[in-house]
MOPAC internal coordinates of N, CA, C and O (Angstrom, degrees):
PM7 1SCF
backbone

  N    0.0000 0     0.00 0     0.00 0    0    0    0
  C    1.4517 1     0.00 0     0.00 0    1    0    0
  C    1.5219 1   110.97 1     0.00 0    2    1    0
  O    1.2310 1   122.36 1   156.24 1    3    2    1
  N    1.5631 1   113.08 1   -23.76 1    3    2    1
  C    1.3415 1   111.25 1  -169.74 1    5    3    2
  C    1.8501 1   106.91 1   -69.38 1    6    5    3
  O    1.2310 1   128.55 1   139.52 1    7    6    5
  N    1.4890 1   101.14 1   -40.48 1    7    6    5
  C    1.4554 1   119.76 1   171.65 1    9    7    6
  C    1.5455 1   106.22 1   -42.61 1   10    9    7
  O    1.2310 1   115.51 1   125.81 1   11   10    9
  N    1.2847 1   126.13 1   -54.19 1   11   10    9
  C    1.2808 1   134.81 1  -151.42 1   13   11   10
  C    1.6840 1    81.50 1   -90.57 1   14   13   11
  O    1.2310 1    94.08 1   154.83 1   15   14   13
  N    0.7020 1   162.46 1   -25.17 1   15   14   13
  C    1.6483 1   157.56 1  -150.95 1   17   15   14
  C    1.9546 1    89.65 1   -95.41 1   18   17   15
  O    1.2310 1   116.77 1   111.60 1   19   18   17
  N    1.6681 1   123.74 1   -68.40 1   19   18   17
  C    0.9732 1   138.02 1  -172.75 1   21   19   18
  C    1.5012 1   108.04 1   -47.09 1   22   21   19
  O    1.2310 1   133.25 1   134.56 1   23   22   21
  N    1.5282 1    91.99 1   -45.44 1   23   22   21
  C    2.0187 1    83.93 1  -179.78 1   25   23   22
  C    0.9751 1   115.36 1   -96.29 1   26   25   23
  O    1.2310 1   107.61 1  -146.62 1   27   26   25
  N    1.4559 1   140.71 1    33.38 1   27   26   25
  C    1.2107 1   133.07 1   156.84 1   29   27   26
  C    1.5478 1   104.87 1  -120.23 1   30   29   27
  O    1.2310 1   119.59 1   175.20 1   31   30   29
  N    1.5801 1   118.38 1    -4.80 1   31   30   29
  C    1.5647 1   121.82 1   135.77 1   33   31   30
  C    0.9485 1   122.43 1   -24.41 1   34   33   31
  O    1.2310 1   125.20 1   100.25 1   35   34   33
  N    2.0505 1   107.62 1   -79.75 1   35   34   33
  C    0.9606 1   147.02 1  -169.29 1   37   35   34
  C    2.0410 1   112.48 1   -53.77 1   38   37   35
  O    1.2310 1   117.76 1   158.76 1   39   38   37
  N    1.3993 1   121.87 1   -21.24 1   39   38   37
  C    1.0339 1   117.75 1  -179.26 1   41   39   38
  C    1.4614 1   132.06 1  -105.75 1   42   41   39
  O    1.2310 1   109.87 1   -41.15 1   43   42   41
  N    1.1813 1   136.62 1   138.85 1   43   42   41
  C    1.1605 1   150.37 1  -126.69 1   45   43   42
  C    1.6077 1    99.53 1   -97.35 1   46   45   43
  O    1.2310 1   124.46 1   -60.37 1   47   46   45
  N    1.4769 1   109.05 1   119.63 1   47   46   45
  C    1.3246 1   104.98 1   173.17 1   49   47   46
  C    1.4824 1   127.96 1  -128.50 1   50   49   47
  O    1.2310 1   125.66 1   -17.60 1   51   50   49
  N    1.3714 1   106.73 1   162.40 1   51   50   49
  C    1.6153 1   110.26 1  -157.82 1   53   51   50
  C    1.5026 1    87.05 1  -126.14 1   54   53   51
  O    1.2310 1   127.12 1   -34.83 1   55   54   53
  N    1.4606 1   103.91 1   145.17 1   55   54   53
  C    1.7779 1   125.71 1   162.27 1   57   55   54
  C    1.6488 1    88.44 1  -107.04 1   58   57   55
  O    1.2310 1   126.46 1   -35.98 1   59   58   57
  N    1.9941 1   105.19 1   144.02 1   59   58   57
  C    1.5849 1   125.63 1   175.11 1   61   59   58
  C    1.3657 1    83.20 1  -129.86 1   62   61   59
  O    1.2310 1   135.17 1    -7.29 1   63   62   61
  N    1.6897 1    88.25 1   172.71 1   63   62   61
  C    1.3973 1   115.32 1   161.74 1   65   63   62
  C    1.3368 1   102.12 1  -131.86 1   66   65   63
  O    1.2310 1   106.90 1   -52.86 1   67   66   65
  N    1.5772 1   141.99 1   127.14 1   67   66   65
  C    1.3801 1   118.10 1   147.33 1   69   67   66
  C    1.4942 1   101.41 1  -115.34 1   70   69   67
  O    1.2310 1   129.40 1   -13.71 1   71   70   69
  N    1.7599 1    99.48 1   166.29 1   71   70   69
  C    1.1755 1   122.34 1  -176.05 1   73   71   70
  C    1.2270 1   120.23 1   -94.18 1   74   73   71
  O    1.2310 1   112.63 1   -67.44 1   75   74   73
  N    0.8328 1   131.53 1   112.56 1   75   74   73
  C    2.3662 1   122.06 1   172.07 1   77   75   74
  C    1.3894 1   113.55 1   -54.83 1   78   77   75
  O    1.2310 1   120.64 1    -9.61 1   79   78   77
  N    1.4073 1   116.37 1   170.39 1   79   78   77
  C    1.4045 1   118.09 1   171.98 1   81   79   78
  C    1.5089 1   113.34 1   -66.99 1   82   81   79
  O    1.2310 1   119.64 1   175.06 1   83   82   81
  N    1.4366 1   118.29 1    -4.94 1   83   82   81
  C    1.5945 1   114.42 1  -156.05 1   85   83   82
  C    1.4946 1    87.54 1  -119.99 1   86   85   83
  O    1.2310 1   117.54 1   178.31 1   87   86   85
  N    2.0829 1   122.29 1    -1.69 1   87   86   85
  C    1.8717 1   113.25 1   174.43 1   89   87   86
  C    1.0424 1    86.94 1    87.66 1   90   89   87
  O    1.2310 1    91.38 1  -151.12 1   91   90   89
  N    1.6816 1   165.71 1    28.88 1   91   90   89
  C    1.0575 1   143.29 1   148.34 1   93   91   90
  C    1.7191 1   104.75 1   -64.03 1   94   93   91
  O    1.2310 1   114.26 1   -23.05 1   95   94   93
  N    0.9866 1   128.48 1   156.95 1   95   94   93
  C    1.1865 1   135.58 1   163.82 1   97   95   94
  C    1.6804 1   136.32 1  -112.05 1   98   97   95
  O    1.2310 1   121.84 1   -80.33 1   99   98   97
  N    1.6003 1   114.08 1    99.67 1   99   98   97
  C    1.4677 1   103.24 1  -170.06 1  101   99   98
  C    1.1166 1   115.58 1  -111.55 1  102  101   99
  O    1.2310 1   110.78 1   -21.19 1  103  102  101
  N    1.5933 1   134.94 1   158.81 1  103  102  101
  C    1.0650 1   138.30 1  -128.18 1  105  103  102
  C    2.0553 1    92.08 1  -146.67 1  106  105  103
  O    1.2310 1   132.51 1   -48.67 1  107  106  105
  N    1.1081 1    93.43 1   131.33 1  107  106  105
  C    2.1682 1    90.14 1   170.93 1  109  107  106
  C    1.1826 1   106.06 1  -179.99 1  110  109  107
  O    1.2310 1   119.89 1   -15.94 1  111  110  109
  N    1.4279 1   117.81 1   164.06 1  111  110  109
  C    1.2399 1   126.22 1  -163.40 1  113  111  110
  C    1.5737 1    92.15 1  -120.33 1  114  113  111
  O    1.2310 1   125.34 1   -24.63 1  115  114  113
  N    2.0484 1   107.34 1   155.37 1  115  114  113
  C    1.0363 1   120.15 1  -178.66 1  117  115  114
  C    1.9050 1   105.34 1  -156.06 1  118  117  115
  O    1.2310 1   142.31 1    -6.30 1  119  118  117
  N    1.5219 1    74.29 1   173.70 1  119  118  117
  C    1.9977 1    80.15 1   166.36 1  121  119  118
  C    1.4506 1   111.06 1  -124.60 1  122  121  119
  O    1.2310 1   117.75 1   179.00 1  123  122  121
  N    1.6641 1   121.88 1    -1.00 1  123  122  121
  C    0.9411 1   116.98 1   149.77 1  125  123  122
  C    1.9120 1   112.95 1  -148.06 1  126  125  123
  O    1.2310 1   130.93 1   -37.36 1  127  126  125
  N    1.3747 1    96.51 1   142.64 1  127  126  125
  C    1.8772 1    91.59 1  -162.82 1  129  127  126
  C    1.5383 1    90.48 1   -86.40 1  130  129  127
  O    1.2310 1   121.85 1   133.60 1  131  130  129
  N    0.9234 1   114.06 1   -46.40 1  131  130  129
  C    2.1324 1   102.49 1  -173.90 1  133  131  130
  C    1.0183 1   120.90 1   -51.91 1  134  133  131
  O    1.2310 1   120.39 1   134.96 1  135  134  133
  N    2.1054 1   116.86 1   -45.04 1  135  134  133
  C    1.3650 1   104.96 1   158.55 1  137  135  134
  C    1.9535 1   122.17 1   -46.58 1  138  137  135
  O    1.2310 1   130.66 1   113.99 1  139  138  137
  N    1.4282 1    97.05 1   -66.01 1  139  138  137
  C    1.5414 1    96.34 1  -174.42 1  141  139  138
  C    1.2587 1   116.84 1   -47.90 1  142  141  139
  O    1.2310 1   107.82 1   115.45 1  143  142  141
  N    1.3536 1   140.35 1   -64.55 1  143  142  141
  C    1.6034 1   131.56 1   144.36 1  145  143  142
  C    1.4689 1   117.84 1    44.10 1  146  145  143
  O    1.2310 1   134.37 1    96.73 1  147  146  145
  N    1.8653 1    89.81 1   -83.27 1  147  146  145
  C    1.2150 1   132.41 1  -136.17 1  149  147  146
  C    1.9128 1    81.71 1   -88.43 1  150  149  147
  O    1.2310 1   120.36 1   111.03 1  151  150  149
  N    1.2538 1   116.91 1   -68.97 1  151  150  149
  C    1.3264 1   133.67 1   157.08 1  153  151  150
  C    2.0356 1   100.83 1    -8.12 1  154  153  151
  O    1.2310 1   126.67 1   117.65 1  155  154  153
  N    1.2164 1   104.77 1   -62.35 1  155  154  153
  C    1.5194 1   112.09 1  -165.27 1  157  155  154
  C    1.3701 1    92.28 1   -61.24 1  158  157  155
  O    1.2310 1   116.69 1    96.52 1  159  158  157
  N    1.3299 1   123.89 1   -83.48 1  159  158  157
  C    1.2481 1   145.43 1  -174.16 1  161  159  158
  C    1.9441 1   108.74 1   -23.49 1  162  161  159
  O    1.2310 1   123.43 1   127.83 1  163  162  161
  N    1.3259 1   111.02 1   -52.17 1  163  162  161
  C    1.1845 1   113.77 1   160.69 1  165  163  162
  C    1.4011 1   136.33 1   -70.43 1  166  165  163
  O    1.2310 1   123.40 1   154.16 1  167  166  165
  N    1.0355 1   111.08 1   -25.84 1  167  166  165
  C    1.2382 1   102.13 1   160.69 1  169  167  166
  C    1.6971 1   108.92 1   100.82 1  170  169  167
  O    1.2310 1   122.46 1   137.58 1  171  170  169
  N    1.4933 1   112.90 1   -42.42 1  171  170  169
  C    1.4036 1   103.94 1  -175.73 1  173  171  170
  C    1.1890 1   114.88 1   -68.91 1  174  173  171
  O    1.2310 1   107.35 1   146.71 1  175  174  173
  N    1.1710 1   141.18 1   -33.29 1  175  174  173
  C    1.4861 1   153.00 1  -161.60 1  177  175  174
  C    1.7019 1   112.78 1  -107.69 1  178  177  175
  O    1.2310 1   127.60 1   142.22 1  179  178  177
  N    1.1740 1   102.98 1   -37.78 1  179  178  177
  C    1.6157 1   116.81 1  -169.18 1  181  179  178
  C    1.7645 1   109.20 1   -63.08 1  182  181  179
  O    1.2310 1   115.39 1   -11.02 1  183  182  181
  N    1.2557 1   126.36 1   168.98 1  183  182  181
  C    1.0659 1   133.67 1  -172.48 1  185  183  182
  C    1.4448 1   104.47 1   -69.75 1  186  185  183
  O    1.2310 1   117.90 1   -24.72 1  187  186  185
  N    1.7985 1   121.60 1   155.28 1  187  186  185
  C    1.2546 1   102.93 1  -167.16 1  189  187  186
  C    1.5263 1    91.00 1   -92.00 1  190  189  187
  O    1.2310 1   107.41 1   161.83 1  191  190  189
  N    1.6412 1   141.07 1   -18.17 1  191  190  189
  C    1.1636 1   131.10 1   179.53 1  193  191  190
  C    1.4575 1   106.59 1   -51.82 1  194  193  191
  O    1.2310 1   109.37 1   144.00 1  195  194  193
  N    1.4998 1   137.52 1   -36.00 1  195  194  193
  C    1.2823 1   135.88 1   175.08 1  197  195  194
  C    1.4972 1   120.02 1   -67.16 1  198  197  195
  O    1.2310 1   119.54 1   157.42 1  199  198  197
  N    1.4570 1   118.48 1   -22.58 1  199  198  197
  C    1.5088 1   112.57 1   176.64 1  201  199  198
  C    1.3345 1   129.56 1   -72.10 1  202  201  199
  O    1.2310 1   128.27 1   -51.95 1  203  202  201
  N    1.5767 1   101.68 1   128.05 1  203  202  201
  C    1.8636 1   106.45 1  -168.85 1  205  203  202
  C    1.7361 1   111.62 1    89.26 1  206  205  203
  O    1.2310 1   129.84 1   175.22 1  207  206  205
  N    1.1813 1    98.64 1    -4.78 1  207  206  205
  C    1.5524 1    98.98 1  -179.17 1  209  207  206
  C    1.2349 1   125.44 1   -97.87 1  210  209  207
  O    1.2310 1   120.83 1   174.06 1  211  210  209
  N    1.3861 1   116.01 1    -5.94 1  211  210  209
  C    2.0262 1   132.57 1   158.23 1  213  211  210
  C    1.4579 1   111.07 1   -28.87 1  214  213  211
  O    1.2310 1   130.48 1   -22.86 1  215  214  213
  N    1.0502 1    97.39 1   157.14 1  215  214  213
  C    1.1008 1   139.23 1   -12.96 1  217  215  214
  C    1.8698 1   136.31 1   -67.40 1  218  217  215
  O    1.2310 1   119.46 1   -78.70 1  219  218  217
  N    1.2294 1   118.64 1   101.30 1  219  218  217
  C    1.5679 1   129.62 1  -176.05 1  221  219  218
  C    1.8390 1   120.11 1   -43.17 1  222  221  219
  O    1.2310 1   121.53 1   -66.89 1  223  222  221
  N    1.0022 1   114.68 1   113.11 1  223  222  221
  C    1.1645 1   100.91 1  -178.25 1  225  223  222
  C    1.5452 1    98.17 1  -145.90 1  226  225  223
  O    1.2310 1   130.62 1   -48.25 1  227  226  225
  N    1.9889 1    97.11 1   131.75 1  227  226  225
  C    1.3086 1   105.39 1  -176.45 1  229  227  226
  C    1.6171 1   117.10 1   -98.28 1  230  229  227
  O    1.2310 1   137.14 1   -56.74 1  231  230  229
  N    1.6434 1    84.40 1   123.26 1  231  230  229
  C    1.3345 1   121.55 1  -178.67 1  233  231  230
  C    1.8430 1   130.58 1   -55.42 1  234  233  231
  O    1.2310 1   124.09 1   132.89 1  235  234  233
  N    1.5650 1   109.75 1   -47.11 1  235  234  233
  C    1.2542 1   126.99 1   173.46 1  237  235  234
  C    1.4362 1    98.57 1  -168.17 1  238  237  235
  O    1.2310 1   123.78 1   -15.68 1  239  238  237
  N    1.5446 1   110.36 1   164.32 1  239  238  237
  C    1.3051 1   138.96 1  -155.02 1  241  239  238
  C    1.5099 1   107.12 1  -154.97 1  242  241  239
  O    1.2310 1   113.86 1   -35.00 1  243  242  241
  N    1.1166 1   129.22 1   145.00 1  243  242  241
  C    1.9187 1   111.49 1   169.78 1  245  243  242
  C    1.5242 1    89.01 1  -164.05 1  246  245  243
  O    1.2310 1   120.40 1   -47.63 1  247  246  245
  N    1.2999 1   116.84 1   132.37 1  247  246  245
  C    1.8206 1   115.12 1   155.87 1  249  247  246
  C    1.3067 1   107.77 1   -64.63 1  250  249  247
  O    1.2310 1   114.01 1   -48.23 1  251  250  249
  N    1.0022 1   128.94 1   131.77 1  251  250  249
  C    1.6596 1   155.80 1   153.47 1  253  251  250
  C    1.4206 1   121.35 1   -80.00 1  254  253  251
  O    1.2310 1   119.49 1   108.25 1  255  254  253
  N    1.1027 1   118.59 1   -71.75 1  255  254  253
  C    1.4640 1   116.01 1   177.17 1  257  255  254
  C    1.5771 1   107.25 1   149.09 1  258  257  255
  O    1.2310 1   117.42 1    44.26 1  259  258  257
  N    1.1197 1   122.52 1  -135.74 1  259  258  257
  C    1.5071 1   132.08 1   151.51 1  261  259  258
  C    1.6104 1   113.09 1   -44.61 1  262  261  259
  O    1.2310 1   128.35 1   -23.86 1  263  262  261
  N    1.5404 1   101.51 1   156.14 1  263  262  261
  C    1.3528 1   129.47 1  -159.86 1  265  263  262
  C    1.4977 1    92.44 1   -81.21 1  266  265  263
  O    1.2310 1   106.16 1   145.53 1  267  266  265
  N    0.9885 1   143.30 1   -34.47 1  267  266  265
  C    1.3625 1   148.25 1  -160.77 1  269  267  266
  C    1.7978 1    72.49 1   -74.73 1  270  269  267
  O    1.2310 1   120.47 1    80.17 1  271  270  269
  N    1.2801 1   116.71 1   -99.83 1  271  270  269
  C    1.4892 1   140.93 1  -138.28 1  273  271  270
  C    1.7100 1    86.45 1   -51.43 1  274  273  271
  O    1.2310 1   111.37 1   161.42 1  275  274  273
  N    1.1153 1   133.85 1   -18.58 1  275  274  273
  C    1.5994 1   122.94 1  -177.05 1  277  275  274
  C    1.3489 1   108.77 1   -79.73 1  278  277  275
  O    1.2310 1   128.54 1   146.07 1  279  278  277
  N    1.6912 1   101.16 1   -33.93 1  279  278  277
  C    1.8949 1   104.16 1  -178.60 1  281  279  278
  C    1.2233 1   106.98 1   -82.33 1  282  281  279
  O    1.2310 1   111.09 1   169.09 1  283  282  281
  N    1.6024 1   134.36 1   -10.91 1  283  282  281
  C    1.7013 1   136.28 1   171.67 1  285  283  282
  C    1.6965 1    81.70 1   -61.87 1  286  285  283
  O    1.2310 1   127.05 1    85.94 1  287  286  285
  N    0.9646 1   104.04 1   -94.06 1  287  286  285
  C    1.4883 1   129.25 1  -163.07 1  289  287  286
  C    1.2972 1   112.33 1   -17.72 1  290  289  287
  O    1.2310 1   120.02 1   120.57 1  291  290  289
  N    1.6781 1   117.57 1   -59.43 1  291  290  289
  C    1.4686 1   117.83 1   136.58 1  293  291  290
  C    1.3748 1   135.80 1   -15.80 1  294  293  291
  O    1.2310 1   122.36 1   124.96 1  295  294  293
  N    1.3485 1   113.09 1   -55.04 1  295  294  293
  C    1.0004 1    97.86 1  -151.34 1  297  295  294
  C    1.7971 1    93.90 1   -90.57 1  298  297  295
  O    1.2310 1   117.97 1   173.69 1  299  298  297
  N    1.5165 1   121.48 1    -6.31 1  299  298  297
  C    0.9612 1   128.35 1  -167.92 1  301  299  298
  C    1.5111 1   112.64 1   -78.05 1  302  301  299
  O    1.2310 1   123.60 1   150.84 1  303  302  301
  N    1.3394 1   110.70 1   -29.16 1  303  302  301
  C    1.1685 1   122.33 1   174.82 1  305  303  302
  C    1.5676 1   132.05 1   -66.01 1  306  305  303
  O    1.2310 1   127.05 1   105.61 1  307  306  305
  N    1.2147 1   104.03 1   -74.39 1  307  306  305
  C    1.2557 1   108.96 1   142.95 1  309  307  306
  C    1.1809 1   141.08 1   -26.53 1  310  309  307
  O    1.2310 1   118.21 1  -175.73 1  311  310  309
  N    1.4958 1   121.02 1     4.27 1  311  310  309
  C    1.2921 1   127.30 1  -162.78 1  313  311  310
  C    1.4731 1    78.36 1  -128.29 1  314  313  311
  O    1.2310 1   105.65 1  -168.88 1  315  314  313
  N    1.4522 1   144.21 1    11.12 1  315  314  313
  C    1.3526 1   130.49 1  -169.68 1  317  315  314
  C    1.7871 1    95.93 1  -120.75 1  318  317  315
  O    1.2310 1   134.08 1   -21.56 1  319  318  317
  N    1.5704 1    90.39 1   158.44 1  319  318  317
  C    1.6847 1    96.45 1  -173.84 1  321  319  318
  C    1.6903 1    87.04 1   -84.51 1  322  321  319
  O    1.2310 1   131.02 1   -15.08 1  323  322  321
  N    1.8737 1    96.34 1   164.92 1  323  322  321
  C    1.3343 1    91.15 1   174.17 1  325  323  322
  C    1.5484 1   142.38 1  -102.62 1  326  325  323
  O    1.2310 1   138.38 1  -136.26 1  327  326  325
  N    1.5449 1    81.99 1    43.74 1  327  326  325
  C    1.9150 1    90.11 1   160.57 1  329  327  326
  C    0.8874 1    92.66 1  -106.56 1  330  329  327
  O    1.2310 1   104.78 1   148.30 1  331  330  329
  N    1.8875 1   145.73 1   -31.70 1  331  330  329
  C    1.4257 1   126.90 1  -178.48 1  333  331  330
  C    1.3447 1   122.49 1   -77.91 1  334  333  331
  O    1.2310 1   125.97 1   161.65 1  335  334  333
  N    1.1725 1   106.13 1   -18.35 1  335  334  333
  C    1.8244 1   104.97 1   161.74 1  337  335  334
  C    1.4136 1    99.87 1   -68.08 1  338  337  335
  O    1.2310 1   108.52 1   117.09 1  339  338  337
  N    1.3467 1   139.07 1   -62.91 1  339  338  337
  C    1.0797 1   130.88 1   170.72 1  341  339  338
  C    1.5525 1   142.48 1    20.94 1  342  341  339
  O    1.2310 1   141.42 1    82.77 1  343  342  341
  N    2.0322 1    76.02 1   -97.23 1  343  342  341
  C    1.4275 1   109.37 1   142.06 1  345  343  342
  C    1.1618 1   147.48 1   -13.57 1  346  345  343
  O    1.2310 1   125.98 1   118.31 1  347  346  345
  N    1.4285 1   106.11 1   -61.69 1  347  346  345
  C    1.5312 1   147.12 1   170.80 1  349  347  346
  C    1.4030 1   103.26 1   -53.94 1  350  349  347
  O    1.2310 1   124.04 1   125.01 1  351  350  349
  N    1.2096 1   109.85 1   -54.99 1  351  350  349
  C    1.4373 1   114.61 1  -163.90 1  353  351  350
  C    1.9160 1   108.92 1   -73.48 1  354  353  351
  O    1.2310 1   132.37 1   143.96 1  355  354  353
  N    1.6481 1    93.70 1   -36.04 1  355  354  353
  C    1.2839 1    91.70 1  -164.18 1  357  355  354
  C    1.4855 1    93.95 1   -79.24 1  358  357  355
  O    1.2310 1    94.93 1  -154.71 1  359  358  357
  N    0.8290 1   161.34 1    25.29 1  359  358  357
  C    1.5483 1   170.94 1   -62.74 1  361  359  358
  C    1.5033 1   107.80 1   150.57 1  362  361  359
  O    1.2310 1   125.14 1   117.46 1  363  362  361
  N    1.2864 1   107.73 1   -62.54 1  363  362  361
  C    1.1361 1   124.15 1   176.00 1  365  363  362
  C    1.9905 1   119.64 1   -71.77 1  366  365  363
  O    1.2310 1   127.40 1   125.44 1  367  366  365
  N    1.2816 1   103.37 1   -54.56 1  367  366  365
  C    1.3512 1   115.20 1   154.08 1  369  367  366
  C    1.5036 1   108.64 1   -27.63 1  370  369  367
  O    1.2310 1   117.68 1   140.50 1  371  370  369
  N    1.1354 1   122.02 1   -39.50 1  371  370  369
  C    1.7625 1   107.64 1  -176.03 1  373  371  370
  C    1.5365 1    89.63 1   109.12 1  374  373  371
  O    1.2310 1   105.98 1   150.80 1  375  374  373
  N    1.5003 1   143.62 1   -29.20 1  375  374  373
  C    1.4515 1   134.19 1   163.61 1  377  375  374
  C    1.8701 1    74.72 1   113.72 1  378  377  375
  O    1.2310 1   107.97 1  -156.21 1  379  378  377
  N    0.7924 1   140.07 1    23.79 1  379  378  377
  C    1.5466 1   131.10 1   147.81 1  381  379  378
  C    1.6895 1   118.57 1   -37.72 1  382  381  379
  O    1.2310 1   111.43 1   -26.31 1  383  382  381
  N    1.0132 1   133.74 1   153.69 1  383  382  381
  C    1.2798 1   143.16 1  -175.50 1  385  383  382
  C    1.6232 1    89.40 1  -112.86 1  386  385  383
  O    1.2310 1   132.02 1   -24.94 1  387  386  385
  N    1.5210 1    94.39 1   155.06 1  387  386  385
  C    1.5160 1    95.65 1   177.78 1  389  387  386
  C    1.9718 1    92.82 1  -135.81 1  390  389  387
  O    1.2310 1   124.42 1  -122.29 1  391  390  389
  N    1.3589 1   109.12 1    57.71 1  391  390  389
  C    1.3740 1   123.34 1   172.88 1  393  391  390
  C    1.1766 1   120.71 1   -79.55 1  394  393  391
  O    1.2310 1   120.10 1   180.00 1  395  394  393

């Protein structure tokens, strides 16, 4: 178990956002976003807040680092209303217009 503790140290993690067909915005951490994605989209694996809510489309992605600092980040988010995730996002976007 100690092995299994070190390599999930050892692995590289990403915070997403995807969007639903209805603009909800969800937020989760991974070590790989195409698998998880794909995960959402299907349905068996994916969060159940995402099921029936397609079409899924991912919104943002960012490497983070460690698993700890992806679930801060997480959890930080989620703690925002959703014009300030929004915000956040459009922030990240570079402040692009999507006109």
């Amino acid at each position: 178990m100690v092995d299994d503790e070190r390599a999930a140290q050892a692995q590289v993690w990403y915070l997403y956002l995807i969007e639903t067909a209805a603009g909800a915005l969800y937020t989760g951490v991974t070590t790989d976003v195409t698998r998880r994605l794909r995960e959402h989209r299907d349905g068996k694996r994916g969060a159940r807040a995402l099921r029936g809510k397609g079409p899924l489309t991912l919104r943002h992605s960012e490497y983070v680092g460690s698993h700890g600092e992806a679930l801060r980040r997480e959890a930080a988010l989620k703690k925002l209303s959703p014009a300030a995730k929004r915000a956040w996002l459009a922030a990240r976007e570079g402040g692009a217009s999507s006109s």
